[in-house]
C-alpha positions in Angstrom: -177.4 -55.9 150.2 -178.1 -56.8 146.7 -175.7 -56.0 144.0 -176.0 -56.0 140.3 -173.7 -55.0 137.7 -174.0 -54.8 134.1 -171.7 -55.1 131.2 -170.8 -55.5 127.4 -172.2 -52.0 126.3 -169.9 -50.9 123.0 -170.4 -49.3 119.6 -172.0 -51.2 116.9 -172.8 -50.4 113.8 -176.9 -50.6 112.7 -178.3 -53.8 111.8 -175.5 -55.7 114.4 -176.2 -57.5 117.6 -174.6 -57.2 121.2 -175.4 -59.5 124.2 -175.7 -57.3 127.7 -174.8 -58.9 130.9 -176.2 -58.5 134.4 -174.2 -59.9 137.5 -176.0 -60.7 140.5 -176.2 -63.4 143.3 -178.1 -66.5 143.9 -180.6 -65.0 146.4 -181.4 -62.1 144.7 -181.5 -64.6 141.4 -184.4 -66.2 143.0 -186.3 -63.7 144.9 -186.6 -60.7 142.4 -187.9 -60.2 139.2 -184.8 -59.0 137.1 -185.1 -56.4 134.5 -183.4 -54.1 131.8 -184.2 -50.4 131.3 -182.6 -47.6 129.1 -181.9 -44.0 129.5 -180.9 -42.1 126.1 -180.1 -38.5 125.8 -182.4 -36.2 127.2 -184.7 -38.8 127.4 -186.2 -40.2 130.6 -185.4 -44.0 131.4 -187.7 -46.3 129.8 -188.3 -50.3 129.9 -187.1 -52.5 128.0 -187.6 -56.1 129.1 -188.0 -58.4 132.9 -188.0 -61.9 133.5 -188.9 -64.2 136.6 -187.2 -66.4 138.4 -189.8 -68.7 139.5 -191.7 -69.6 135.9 -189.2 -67.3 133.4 -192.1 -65.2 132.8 -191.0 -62.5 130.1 -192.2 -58.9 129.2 -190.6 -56.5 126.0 -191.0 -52.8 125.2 -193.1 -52.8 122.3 -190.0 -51.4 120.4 -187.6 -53.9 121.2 -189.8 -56.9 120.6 -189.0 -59.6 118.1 -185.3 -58.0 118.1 -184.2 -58.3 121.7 -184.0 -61.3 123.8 -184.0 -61.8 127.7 -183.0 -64.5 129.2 -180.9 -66.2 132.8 -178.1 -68.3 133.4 -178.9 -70.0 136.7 -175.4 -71.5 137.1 -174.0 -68.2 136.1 -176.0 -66.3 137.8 -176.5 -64.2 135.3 -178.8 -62.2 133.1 -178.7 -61.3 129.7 -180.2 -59.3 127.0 -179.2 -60.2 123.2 -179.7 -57.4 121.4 -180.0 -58.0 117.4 -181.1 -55.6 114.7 -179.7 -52.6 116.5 -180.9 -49.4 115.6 -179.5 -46.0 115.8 -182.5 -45.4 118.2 -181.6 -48.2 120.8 -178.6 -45.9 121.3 -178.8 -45.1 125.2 -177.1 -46.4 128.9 -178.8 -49.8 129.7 -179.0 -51.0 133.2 -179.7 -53.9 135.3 -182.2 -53.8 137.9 -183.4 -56.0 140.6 -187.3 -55.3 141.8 -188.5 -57.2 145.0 -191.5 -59.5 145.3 -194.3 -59.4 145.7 -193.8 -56.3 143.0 -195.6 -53.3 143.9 -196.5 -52.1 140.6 -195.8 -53.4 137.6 -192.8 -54.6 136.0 -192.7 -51.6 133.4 -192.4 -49.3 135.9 -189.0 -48.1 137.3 -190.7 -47.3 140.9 -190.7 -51.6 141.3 -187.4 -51.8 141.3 -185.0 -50.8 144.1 -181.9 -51.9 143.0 -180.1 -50.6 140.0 -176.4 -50.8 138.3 -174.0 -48.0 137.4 -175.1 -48.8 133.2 -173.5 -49.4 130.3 -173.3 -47.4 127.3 -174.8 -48.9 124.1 -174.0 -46.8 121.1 -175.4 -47.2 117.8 -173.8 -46.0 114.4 -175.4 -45.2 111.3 
């Protein structure tokens, strides 16, 4: 069974930075390719960034790049996402997700990944 968890969702005012955290363990650490997706309001989930395992390949949402970071503690086996430059419009639930390889599709797409956390709510003042 593979368990992740997220955490460190809070209000922030624009123009501020927050660091996301995704628990896992060591296997899945090194058999999946890890990734962070958003869901605002009446919105459908969308991708926001993945990173490997094996060569800490990255990939950003176009509107999160240059502002958001991910990255992997191996001895913490953990995942992150520094978040800086926050706009209003990054306002959403973020969650951690775990997508087995080989991937079937790509890693933008939600249907790769088949295990997902409960989110945590990222709020974004004006």
């Amino acid at each position: 069974q593979v368990h992740v968890a997220e955490s460190g969702g809070r209000l922030v005012q624009a123009g501020g930075s927050l660091r996301l955290s995704c628990a896992t363990s060591k296997h899945t650490f090194s058999s999946y390719v890890m990734g962070w997706f958003r869901q605002a309001p009446g919105k459908e989930r969308e991708f926001v960034a993945a990173v490997t395992w094996t060569y800490n390949n990255t990939w950003y949402a176009d509107s999160v790049k240059g502002r958001f970071m991910i990255s992997r503690d191996d001895a913490e086996i953990t995942m992150y996402l520094q978040m800086n430059r926050l706009k209003p419009e990054d306002t959403a639930v973020y969650y951690c997700a775990a997508a087995p390889t080989p991937l079937r599709v790509g890693v933008r797409f939600s249907s790769a990944y088949d295990y997902w956390g409960q989110g945590t709510q990222v709020t974004v003042s004006s």
